[in-house]
N, CA, C and O of each residue as an XYZ file, in Angstrom:
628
protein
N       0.814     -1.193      0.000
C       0.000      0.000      0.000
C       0.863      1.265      0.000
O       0.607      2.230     -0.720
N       1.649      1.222      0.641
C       2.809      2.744      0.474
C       3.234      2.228     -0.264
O       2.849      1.198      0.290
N       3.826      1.799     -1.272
C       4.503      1.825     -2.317
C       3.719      2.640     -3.541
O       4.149      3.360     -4.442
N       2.409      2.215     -3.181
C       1.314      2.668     -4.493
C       1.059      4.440     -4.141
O       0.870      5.193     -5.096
N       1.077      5.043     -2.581
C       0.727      5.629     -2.424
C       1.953      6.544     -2.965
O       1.841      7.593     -3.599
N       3.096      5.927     -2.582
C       4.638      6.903     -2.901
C       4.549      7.136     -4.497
O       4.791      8.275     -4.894
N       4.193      6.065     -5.512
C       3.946      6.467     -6.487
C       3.233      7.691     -7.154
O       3.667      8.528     -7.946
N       1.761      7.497     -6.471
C       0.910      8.265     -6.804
C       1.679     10.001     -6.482
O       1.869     10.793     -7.405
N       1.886     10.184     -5.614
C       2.721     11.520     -4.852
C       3.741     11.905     -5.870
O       4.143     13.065     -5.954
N       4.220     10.819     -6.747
C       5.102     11.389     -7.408
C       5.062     11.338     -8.756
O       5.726     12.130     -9.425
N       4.199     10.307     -9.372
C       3.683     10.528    -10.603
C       2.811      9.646    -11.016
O       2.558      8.684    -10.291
N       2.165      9.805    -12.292
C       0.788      8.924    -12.265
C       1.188      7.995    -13.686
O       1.275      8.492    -14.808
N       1.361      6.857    -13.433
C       1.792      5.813    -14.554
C       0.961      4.909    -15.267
O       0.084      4.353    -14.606
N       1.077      4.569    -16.822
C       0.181      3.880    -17.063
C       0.685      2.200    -16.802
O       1.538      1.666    -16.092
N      -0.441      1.668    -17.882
C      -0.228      0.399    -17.355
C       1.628     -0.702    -17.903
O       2.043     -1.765    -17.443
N       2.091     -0.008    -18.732
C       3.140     -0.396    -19.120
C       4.447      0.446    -18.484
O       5.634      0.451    -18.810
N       3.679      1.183    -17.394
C       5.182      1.409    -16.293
C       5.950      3.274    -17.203
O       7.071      3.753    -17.029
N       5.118      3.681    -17.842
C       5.798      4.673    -18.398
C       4.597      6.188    -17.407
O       3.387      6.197    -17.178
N       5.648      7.177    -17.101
C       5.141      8.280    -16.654
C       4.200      8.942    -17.735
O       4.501      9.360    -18.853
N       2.997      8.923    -17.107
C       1.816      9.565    -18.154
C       1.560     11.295    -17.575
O       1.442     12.202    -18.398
N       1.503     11.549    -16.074
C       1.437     12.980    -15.961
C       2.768     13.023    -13.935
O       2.705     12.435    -12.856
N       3.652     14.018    -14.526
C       4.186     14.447    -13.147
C       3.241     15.221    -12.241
O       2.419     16.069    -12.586
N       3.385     14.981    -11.583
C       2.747     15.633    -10.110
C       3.365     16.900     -9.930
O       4.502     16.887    -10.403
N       3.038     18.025     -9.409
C       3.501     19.397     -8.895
C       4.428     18.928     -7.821
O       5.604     19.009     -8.176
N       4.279     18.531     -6.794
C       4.765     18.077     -5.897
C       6.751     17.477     -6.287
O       7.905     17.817     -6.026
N       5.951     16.381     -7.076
C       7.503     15.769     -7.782
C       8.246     17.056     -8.627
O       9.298     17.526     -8.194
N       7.626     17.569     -9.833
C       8.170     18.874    -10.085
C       9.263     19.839     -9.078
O      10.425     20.214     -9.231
N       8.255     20.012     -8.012
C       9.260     21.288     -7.201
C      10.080     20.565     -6.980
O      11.029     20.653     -7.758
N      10.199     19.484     -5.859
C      11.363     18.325     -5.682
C      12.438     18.624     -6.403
O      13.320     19.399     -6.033
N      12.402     17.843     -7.778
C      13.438     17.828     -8.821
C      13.943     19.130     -9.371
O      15.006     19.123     -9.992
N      13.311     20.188     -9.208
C      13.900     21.358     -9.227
C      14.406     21.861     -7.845
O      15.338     22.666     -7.854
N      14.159     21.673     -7.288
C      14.994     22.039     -5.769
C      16.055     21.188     -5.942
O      17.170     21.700     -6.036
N      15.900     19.524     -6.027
C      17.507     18.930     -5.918
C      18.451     19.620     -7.019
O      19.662     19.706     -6.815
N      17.928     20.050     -8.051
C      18.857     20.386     -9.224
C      19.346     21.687     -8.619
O      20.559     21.854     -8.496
N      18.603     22.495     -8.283
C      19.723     23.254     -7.625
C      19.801     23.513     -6.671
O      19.625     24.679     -6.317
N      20.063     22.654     -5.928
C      20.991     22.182     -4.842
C      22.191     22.041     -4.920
O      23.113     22.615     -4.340
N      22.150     20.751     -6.133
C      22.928     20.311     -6.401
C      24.204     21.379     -7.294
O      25.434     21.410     -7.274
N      23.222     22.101     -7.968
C      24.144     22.980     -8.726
C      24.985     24.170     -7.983
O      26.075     24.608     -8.353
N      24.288     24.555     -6.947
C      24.270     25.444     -5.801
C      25.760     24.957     -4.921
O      26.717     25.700     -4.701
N      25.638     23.583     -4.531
C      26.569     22.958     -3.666
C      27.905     22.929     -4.891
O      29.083     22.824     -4.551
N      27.545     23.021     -6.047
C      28.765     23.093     -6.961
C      29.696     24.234     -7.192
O      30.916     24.361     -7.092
N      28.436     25.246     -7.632
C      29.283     26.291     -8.052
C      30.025     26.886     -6.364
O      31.063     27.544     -6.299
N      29.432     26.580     -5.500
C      29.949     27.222     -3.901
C      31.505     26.584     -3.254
O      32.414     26.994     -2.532
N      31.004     24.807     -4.336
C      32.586     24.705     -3.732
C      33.994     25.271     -3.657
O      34.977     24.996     -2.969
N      33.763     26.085     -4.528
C      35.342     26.631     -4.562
C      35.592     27.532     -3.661
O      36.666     28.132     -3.616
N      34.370     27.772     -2.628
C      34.262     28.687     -1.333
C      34.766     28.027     -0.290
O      35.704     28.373      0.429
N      34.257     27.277     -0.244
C      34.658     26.141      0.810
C      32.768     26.273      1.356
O      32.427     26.211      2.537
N      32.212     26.377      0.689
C      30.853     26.920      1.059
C      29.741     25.644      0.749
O      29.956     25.268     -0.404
N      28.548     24.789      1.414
C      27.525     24.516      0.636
C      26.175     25.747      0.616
O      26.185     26.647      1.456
N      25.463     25.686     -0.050
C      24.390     25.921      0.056
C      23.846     26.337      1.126
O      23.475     27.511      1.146
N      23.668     25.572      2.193
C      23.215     26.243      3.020
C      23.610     27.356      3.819
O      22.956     28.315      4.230
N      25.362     26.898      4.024
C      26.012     28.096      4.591
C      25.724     29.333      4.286
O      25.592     30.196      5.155
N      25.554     29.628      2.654
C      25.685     30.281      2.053
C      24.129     31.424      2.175
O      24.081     32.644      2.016
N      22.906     30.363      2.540
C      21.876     30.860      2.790
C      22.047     31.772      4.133
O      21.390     32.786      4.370
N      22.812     31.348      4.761
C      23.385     32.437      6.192
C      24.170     33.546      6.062
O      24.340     34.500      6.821
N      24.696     33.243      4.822
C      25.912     34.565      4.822
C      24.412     35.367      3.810
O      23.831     36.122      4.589
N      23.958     35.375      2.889
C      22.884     36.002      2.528
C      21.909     36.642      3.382
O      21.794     37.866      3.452
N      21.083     35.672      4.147
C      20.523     36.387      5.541
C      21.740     37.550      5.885
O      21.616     38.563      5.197
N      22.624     37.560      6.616
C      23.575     38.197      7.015
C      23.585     39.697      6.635
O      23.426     40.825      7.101
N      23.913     38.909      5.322
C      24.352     40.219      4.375
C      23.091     40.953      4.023
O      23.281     42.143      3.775
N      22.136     40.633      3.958
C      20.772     41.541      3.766
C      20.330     41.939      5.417
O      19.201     42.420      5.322
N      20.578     41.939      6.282
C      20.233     42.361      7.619
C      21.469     43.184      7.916
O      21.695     43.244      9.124
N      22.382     43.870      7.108
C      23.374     44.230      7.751
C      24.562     44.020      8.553
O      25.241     44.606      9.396
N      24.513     42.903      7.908
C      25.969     42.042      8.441
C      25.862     41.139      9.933
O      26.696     40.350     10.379
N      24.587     41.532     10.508
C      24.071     40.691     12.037
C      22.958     40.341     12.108
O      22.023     40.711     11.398
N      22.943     39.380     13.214
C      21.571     38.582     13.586
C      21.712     37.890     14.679
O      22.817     37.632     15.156
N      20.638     37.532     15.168
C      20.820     36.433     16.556
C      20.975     35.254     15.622
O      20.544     35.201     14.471
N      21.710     34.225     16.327
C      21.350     32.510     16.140
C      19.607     32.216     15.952
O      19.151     31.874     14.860
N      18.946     32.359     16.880
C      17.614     32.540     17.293
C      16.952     33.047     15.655
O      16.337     32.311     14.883
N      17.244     34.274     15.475
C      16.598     34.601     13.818
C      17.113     34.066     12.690
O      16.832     34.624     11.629
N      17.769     33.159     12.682
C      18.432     32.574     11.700
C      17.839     31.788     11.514
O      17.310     31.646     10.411
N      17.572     30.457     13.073
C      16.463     29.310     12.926
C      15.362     29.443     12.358
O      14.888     28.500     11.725
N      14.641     30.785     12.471
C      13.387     30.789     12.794
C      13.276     31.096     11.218
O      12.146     30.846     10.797
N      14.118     31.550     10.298
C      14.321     32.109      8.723
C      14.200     30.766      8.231
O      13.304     30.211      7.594
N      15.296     30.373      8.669
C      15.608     28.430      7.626
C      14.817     27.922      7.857
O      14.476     27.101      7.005
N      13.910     28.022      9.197
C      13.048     27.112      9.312
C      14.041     25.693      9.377
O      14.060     24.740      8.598
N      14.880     25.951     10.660
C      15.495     24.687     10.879
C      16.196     24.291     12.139
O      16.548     25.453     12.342
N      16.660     23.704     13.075
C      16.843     23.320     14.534
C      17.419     24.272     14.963
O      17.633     25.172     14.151
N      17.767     24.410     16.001
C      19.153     24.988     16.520
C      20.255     24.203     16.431
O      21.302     24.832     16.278
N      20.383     22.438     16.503
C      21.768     22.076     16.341
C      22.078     21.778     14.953
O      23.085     21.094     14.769
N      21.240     22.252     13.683
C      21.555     22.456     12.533
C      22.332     23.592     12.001
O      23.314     23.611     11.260
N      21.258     25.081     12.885
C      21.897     26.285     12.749
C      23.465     26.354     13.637
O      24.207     27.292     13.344
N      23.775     25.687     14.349
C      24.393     25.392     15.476
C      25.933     24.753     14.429
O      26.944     25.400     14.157
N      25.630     23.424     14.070
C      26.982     23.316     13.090
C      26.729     23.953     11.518
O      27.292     23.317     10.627
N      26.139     24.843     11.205
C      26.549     25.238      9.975
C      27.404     26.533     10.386
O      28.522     26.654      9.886
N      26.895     27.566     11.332
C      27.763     28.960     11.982
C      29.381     28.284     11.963
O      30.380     28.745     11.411
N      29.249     27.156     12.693
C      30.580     26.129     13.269
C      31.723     26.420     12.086
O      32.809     26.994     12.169
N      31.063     25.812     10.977
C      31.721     25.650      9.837
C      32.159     27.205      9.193
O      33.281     27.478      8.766
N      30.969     28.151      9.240
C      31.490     28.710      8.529
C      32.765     29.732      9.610
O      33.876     30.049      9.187
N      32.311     30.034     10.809
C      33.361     30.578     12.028
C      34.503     30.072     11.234
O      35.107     30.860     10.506
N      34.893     28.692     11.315
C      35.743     27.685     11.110
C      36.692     27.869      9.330
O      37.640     27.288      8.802
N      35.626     29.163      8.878
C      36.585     28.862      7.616
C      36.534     31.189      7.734
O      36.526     31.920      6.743
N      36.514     31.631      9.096
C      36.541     32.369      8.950
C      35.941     33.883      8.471
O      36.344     35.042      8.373
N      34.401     32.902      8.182
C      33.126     33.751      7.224
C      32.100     34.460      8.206
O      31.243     35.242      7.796
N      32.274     34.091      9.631
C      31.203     35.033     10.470
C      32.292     34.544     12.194
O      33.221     33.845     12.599
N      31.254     35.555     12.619
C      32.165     35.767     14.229
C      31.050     35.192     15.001
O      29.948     35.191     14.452
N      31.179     34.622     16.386
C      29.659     34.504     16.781
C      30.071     35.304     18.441
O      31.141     35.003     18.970
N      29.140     36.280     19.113
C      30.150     36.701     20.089
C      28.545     36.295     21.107
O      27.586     35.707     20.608
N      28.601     36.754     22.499
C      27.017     36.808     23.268
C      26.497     38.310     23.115
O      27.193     39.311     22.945
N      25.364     38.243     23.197
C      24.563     39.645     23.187
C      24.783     39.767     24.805
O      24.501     39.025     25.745
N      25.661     41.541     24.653
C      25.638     41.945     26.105
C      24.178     42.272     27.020
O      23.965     42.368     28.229
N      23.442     42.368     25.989
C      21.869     42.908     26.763
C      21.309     41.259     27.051
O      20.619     41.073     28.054
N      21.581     40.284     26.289
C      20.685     39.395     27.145
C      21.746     38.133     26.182
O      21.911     37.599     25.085
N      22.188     38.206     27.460
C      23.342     36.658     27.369
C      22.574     35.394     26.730
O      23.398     34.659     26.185
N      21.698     35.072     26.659
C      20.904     33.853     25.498
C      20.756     34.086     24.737
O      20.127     33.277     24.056
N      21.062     35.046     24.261
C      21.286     35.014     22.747
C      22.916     35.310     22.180
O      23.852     35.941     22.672
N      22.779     34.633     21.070
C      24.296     34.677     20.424
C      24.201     35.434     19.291
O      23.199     35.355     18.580
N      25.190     36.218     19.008
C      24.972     37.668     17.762
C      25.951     36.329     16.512
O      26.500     35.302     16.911
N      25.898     36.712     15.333
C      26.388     36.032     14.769
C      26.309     37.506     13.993
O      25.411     38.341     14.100
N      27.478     37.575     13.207
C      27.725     38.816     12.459
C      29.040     38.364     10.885
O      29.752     37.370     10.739
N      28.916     39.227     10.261
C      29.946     38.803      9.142
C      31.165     39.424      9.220
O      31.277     40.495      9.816
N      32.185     38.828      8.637
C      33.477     39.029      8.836
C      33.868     40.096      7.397
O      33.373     39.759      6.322
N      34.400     40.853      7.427
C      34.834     41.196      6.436
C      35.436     39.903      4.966
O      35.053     40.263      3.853
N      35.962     39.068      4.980
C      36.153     38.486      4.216
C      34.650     37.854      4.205
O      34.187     37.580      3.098
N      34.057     37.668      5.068
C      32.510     36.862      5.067
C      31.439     37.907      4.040
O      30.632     37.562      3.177
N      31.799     39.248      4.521
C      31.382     40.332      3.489
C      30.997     40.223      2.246
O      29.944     40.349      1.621
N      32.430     39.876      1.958
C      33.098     40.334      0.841
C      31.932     38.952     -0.343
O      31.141     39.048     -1.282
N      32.360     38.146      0.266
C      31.850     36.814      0.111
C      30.423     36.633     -0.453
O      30.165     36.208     -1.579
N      29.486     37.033      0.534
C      28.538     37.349      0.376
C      27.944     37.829     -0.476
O      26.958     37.413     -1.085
N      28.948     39.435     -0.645
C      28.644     40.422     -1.751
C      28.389     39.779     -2.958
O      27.317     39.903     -3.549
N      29.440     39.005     -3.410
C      29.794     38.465     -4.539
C      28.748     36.763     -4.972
O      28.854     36.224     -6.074
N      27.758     36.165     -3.753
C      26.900     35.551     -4.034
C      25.660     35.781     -4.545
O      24.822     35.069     -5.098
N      25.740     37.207     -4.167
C      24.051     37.889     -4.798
C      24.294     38.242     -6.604
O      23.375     38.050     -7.400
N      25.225     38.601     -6.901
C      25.466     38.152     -8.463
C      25.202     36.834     -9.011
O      24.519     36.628    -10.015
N      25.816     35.893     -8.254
C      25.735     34.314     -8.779
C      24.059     34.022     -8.481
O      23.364     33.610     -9.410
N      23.502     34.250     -7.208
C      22.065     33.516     -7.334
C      21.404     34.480     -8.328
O      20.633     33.899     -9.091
N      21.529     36.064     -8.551
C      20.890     36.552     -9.863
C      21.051     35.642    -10.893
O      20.149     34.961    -11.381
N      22.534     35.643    -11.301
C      22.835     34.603    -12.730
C      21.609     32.788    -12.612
O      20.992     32.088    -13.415
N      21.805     32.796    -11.479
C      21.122     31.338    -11.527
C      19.671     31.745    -11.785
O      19.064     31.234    -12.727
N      19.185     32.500    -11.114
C      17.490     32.736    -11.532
C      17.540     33.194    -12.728
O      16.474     32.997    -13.311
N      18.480     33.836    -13.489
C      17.994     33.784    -14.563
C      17.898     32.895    -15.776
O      17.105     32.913    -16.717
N      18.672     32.303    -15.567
C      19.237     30.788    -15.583
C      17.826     29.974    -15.855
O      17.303     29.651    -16.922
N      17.380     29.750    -14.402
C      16.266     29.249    -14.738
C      14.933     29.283    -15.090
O      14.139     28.345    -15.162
N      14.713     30.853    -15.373
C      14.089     31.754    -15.862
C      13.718     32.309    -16.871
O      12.883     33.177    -17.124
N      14.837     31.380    -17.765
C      15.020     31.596    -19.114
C      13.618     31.599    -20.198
O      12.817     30.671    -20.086
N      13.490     32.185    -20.758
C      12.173     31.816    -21.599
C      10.669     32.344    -21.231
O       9.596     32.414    -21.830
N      11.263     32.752    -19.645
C       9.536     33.152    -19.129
C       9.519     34.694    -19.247
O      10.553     35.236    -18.858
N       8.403     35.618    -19.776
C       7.863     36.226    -19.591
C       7.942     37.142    -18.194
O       7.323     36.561    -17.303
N       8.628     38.634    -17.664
C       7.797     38.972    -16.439
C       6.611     38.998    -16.008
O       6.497     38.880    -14.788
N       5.569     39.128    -16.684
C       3.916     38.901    -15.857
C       4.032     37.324    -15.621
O       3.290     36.772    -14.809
N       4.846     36.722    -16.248
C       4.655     34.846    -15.966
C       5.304     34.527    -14.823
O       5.055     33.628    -14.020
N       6.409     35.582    -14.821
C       7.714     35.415    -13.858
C       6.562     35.751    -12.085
O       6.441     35.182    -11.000
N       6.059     36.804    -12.663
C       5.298     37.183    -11.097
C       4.232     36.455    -11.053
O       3.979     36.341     -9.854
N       3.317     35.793    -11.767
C       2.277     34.724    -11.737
C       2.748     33.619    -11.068
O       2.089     33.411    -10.049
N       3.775     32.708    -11.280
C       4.736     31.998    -11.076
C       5.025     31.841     -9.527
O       4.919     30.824     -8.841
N       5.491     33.352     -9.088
C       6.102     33.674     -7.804
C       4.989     33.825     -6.876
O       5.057     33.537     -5.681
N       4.136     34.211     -7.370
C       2.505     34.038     -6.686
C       2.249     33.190     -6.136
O       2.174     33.182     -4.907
N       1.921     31.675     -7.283
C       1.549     31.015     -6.776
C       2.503     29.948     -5.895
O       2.102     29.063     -5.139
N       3.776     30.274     -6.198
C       4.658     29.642     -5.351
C       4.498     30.129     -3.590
O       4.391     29.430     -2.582
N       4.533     31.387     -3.745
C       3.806     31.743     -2.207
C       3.306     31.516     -2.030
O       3.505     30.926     -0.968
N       1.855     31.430     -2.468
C       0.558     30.918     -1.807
C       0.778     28.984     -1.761
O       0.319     28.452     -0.750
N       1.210     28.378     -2.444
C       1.662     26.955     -2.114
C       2.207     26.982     -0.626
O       1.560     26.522      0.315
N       3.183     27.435     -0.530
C       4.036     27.678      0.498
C       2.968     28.296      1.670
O       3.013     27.702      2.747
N       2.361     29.016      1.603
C       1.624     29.379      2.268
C       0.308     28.652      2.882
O      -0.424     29.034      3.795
N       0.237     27.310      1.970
C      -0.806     26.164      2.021
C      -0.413     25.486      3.038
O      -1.090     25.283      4.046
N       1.003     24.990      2.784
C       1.268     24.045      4.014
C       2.695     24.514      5.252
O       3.592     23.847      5.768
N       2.289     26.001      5.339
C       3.187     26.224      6.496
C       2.099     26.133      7.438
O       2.314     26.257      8.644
């Protein structure tokens, strides 16, 4: 019975085993792993994945600081996730993490000048990638698109 159901979730097949219609669901998937995957590529030469990289962005659009605390609550992801990715990037020199003097539970996480710099130079590359994958569409399609991707997103938060 889950096997049929995992199918269905991801695409609808006929009787000779060939994909007759993808699912939305499977769609976003395979476009999220693709760039991921492409994401975790072009970053390696940072010493960076993806996600790190989603922190030095936060960062860098808040003005170079943030609590630990607003970081989780952005990724939408643990604290001992947010917890070893800071690790790593501290570790290669890309952010500082110090305590907030007004209220010691929280930890400031801020960018380093080379973390800066870094940063700066990722908001070019994810432009190039959206356009990238963007190719061919229309702006009124581009914001139709982005619409309903929010409101999806907005379905099952």
């Amino acid at each position: 019975m889950y096997k049929t159901l995992e199918v269905y979730f991801v695409a609808c097949y006929n009787s000779k085993g060939k994909i007759m219609e993808q699912k939305i669901g499977y769609l976003l998937k395979n476009i999220n792993d693709h760039m991921k995957t492409r994401g975790d590529a072009d970053l390696k030469e940072h010493n960076l994945t993806l996600s790190q990289s989603r922190i030095l962005a936060i960062l860098y659009y808040k003005g170079g600081k943030t609590t630990q605390k607003q970081l989780e609550d952005e990724l939408l992801v643990s604290h001992p996730t947010v917890v070893g990715l800071i690790k790593r990037l501290e570790s290669h020199h890309f952010v500082n993490v110090s305590i907030d003097t007004k209220d010691h539970r929280n930890r400031i996480i801020s960018l380093t000048p080379q973390g800066k710099k870094l940063a700066s130079n990722m908001t070019k590359v994810i432009n190039k990638q959206e356009e990238i994958i963007l190719k061919g569409i229309d702006n009124e399609s581009r914001q139709k698109l982005k619409d309903m991707l929010e409101k999806i997103l907005s379905n099952i938060d």
